[in-house]
TORKOL-4160 file (C-alpha; in steps of 0.2 Angstrom, whole numbers, padded with zeros to 4 digits, m for minus):
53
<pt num="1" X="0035" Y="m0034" Z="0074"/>
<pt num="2" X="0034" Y="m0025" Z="0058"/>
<pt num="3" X="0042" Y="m0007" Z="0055"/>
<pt num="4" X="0037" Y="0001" Z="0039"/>
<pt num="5" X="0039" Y="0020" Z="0035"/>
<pt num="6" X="0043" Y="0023" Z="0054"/>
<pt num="7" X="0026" Y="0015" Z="0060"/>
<pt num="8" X="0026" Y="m0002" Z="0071"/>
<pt num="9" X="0014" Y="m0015" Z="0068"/>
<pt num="10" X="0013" Y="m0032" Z="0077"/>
<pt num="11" X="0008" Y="m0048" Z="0065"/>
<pt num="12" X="0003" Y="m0065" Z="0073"/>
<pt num="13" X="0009" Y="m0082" Z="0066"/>
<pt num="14" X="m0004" Y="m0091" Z="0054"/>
<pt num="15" X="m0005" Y="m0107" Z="0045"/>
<pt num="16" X="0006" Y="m0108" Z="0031"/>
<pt num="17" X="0012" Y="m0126" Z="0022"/>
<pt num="18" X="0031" Y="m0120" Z="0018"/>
<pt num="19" X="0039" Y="m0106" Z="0027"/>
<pt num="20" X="0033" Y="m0094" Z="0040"/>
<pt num="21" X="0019" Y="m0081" Z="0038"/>
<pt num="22" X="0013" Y="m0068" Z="0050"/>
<pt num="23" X="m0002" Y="m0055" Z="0048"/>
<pt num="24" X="m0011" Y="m0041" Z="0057"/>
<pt num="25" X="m0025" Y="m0041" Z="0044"/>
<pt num="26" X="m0018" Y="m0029" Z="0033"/>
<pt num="27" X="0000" Y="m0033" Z="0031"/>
<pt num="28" X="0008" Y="m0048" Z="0030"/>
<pt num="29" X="0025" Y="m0055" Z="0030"/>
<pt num="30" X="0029" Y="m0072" Z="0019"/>
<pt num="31" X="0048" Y="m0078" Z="0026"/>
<pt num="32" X="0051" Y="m0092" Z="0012"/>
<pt num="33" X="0063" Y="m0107" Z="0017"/>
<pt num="34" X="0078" Y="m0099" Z="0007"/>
<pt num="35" X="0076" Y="m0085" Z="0019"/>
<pt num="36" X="0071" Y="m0071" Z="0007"/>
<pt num="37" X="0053" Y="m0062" Z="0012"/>
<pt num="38" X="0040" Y="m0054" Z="0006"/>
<pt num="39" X="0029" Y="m0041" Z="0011"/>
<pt num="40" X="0009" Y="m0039" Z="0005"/>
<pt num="41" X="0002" Y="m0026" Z="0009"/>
<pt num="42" X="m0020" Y="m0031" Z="0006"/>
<pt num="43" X="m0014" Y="m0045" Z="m0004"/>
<pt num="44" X="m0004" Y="m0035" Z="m0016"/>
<pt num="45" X="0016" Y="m0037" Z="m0013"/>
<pt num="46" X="0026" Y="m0022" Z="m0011"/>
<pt num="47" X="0042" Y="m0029" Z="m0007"/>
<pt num="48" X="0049" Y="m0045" Z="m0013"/>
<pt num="49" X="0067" Y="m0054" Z="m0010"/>
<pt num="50" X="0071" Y="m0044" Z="0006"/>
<pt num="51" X="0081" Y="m0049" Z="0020"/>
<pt num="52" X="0074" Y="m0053" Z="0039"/>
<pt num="53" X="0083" Y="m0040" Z="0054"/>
């Protein structure tokens, strides 16, 4: 489950060769192995180096 601005959305794991990655088709959350994660948002990123909750 993402939250973002108040609003849920649930994201699905998908195929990823290093780390864990999960999408709804709009957003999707890259969790890299040193445990910082990104967040795209269509492809563009709009948050980097964050921290999982």
């Amino acid at each position: 489950m993402l939250s973002v601005g108040g609003d849920d959305f649930s994201l699905r794991a998908i195929e990823t060769v290093a780390g864990r990655r999960f999408s709804d088709g709009i957003f999707e959350l890259y969790m890299k192995e040193d445990g910082t994660v990104d967040l795209l948002r269509d492809e563009k990123k709009i948050r980097s180096a964050c921290r999982a909750e």
